[in-house]
Each structure stands twice: as structure tokens, then as C-alpha cells.
C-alpha positions in Angstrom: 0.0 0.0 0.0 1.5 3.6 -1.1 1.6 6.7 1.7 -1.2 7.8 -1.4 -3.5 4.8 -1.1 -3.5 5.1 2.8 -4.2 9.0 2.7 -7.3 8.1 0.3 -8.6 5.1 2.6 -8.2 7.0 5.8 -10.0 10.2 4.4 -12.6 8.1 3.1 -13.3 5.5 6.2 -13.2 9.6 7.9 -16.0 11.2 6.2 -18.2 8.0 6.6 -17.8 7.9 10.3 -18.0 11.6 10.7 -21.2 11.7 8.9 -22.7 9.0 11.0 -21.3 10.9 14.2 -23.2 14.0 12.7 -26.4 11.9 12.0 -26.6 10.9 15.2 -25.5 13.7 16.9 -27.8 15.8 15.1 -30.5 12.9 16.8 -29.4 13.8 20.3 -28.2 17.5 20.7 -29.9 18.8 17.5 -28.2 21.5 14.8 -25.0 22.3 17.6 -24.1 18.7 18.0 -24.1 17.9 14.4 -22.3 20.6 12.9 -19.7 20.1 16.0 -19.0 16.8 14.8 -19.5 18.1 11.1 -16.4 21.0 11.5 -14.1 18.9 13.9 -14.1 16.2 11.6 -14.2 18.5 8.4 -10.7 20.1 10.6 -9.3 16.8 11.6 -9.2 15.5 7.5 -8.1 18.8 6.2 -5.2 18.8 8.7 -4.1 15.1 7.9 -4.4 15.9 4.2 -2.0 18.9 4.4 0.5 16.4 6.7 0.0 13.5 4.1 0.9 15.8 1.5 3.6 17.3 2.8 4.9 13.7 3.3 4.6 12.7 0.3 6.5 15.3 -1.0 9.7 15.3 1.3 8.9 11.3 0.7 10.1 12.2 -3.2 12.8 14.4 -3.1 11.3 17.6 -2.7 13.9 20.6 -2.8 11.3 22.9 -1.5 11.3 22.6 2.5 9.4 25.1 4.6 10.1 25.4 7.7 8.2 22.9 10.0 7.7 24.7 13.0 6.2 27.6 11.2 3.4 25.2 9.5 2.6 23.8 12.4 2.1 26.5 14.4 -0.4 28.1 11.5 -1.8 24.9 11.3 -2.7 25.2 15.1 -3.5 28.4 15.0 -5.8 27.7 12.4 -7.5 24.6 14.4 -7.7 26.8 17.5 -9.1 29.9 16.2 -11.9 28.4 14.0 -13.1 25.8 17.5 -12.7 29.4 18.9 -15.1 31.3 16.8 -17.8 28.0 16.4 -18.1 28.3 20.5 -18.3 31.5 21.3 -21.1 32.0 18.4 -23.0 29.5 19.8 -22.6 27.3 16.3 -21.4 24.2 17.4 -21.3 22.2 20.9 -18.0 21.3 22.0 -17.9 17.9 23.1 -19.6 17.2 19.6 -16.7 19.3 17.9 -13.7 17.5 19.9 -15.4 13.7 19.1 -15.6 14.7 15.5 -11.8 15.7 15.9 -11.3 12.5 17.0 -12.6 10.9 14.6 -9.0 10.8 12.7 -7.0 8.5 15.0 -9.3 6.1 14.9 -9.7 6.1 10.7 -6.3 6.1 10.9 -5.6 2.8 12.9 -8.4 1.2 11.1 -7.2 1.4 7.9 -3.4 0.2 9.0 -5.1 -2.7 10.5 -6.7 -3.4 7.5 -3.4 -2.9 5.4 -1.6 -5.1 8.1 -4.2 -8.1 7.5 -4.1 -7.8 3.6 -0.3 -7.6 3.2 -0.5 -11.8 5.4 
């Protein structure tokens, strides 16, 4: 399995389960919860995508380097200030924001489990 193939698989087995979250989500706590889960997850994937890229591009021999420490402190800035915004205006629930966050790690070790058992 390519770093590409696992980026695809992981973002895909991502939407599906933060969609479900937001479905039910949306069931329990209404239009906060599922948009919580919605942008936390909508975060979490864009975030990965921009690491798996970045990857994938020092993982060919890219020249072009910037420097790490400034990316990820935009990147957190970034994560931080749009949570930021979504509570204070009321537009998403926290807990419902942070469990579509987290939705990530556990895409993530799915799919490596799943590349684990097909490369037996």
C-alpha cells in the first residue's frame, strides 16, 4: 500500500464515520451537536491531508522545504481559532466538535489494520 492509497482510505473511512457521528449527533443535541461533529471532523481530514501531502512530498525528493515549525504553528492556530469562533457564536457544541476531531486517530488505525491483514 502507497503513503497515497493510505491517505485516500483513511480520508474516506473519515467522512463516513464523521457523517454518521453528525447523524446521530444531530438525533441527540440537534443542529450544535451535528455541525460540532460536522467541523471537527471537516478540521481533523483537512489537517491530515495537508500532513499527508507534505509527506509525500519530502517522501520524493522535494527541494522545496518550509520550515516545519512555522506550518505547524499556522496549522494550530488555524485549528484553534476556527473551535474558537464555532463556541463563542454559539454554532457548534464542543464535546460534539472534539469527538468529530477525533474521529481521525481512529480512521487512521483502522485502515493500517486493515493494510496489516491484507499484506499476510
Amino acid at each position: 500500500m502507497t503513503g497515497r492509497e493510505l491517505a485516500t482510505g483513511v480520508t474516506r473511512q473519515a467522512m463516513v464515520i464523521v457523517l454518521a457521528a453528525a447523524i446521530g449527533a444531530a438525533w441527540l443535541s440537534g443542529t450544535r451537536g451535528a455541525l460540532g461533529v460536522l467541523t471537527g471532523g471537516a478540521l481533523g481530514i483537512l489537517g491530515f491531508r495537508v500532513l499527508a501531502s507534505r509527506a509525500g512530498a519530502l517522501a520524493a525528493g522535494s527541494s522545496v522545504r518550509a520550515p516545519w515549525l512555522l506550518l505547524a504553528a499556522a496549522r494550530f492556530l488555524v485549528v484553534s481559532g476556527a473551535a474558537a469562533l464555532l463556541f463563542v457564536g454559539g454554532w457548534a457544541h464542543p464535546v460534539a466538535w472534539l469527538a468529530g476531531y477525533s474521529v481521525l486517530p481512529v480512521a487512521l488505525v483502522l485502515q493500517g489494520l486493515r493494510a496489516a491483514r491484507e499484506e499476510r
